[in-house]
Residue, then its C-alpha position, 0 to 999 in steps of 0.5 A: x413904297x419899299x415894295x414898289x422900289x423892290x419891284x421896279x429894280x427887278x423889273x428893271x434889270x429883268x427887262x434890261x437882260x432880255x432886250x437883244x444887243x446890237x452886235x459889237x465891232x468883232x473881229x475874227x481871222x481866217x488864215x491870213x486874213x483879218x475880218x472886222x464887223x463895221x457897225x453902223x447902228x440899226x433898229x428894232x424892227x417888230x417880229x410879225x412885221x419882219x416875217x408875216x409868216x409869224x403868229x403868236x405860236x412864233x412870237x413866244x417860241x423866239x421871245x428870247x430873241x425880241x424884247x417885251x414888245x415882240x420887237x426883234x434888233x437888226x444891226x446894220x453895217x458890213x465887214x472889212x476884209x483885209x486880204x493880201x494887199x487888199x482892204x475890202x469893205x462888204x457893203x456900206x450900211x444905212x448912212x447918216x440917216x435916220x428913216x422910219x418904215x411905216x408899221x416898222x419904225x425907226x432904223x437909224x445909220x450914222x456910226x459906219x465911219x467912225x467905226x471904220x476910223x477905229x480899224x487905223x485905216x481911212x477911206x482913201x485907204x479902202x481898195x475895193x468896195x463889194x455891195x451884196x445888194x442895192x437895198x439902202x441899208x447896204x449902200x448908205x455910205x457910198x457918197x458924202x457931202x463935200x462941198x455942198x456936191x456928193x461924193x464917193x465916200x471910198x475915192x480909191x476903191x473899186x466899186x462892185x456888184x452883179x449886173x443882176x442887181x444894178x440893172x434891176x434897179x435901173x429898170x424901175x423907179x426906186x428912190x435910192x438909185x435916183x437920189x445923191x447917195x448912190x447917183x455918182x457910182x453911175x460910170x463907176x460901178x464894176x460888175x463881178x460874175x459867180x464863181x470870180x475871186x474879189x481877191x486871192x481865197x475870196x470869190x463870189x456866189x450868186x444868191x438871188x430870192x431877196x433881190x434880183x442879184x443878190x451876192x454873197x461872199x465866200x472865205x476859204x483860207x488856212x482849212x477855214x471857211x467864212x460865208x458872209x451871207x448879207x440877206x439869205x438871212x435876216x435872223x437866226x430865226x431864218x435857221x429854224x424856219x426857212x419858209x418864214x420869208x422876209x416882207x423885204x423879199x422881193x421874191x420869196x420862193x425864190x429866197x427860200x430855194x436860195x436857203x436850202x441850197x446854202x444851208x448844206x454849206x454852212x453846216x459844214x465841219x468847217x464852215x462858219x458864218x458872218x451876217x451884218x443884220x445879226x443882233x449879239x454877234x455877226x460871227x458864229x457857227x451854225x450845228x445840228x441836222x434839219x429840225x435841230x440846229x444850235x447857233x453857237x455865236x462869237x462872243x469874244x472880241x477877237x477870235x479864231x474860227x477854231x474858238x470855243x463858241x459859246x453854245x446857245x439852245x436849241x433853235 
């Protein structure tokens, strides 16, 4: 029995530290502007599930990235980005949801309000509200019940996205723009072009492949540069393995291109990244040269771009 108890102990706490962690709410200040992680729960989603593209040579090669299921951690949720007299939200997680994917399992939302709420600001204060792209896990907060009617979550805010992407999923029969939960932004919706600032040090990049119109944001202020890059990645393992696609990818050549293409910027001396799906940490900086990258996350609470990261293997 003594022998049984010692086992399970160490089985226990070795099976706790390799579980991956959803990322905490972070924050981190570029210049002038402040950037909080707005965490909205997430899942665990199965390696080979996620990335067709990997066997059991890619399973064991990122294990320390999965737990003893071979199931990778996606957090959900987006980023507040307080610039100027702007407050910004980046998209708007899963929603007060819990939703099982078939061969995935459960992803869950629910938190995204309530992280919000610990920032000091409430909704009416949000001024502008920017979807990278129309998936659900992106968009999950746009309304809520009030009175038995849905409603806009954000009342005061502007609501954005490119053209691309509303009008893709306009052209077909896709569930999350014909129910409540996104069905009041019609008459409400902005469209915001590549190239145009959301606010000052703020523009927008096209970055299609996952979705039609996918967009990502860039942050240049004070020498520094934020790159919020919503689904050009899912995992860090996307560093690594640029032609491993994601089964989310409505157009997986056109994403990997899209990789490539970005990959250059993000290595940049001063460039840093933020990614919402990110177990661990959102924040962190991406090193090396092709074929040998470090990911070297955010650990602390608050930082400054210009931390010392904490330094992890070699991708």
């Amino acid at each position: 029995m003594k022998y049984f108890l010692i086992l399970f102990y160490f089985t226990t706490i070795f099976g706790f530290l390799h579980h991956p962690e959803l990322a905490p709410q972070q924050i981190v200040k570029v210049g002038k502007s402040k950037v909080t992680y707005i965490n909205d729960d997430g899942g665990y989603i199965p390696i080979s599930s996620m990335f067709p593209a990997c066997d059991s040579e890619g399973r064991k090669k990122f294990a320390e990235l999965t737990d003893e299921k071979d199931n990778l951690l996606a957090s959900f949720g987006g980023f507040l980005i307080e610039t100027g007299n702007k407050k910004i939200l980046m998209d708007l997680g899963l929603g007060a949801k819990k939703v099982k994917f078939p061969g995935f399992g459960f992803v869950s939302g629910t938190k995204y309000l309530e992280n919000l709420e610990k920032t000091g600001l409430k909704p009416e204060d949000i001024t502008d509200v920017f979807y990278t792209h129309l998936h659900m896990d992106h968009c999950g907060w746009t309304t809520i019940e009030k009175n038995g009617k849905h409603e806009l979550t954000f009342p005061n805010a502007n609501h954005w996205c490119s053209k691309e992407e509303w009008d893709f999923w306009h052209s077909i029969d896709f569930p999350t723009l014909q129910n409540n939960d996104i069905k009041p932004l019609e008459g409400n919706i902005k469209f915001i072009e590549e190239g145009q600032e959301l606010a000052p040090h703020l523009t927008v990049h096209k970055a299609p492949g996952h979705t039609p119109g996918l967009s990502i944001l860039k942050l240049e202020e004070g020498g520094k540069i934020l790159w919020f890059t919503s689904d050009i990645f899912h995992s860090i393992i996307q560093f690594k393995e640029r032609q491993w696609y994601s089964v989310f990818d409505l157009d997986p050549k056109k994403a990997e291109v899209t990789r490539k293409k970005f990959l250059p910027e993000f290595l940049k001396e001063n460039s840093f990244i933020a990614n919402g799906h990110f177990s661990k940490s959102v924040y962190g900086k991406l090193t090396g040269e092709d074929g040998k990258f470090h990911w070297e996350p955010c650990l602390e609470k608050e930082c400054e771009l210009n931390m010392k990261f904490f330094k992890s293997e070699d991708l």
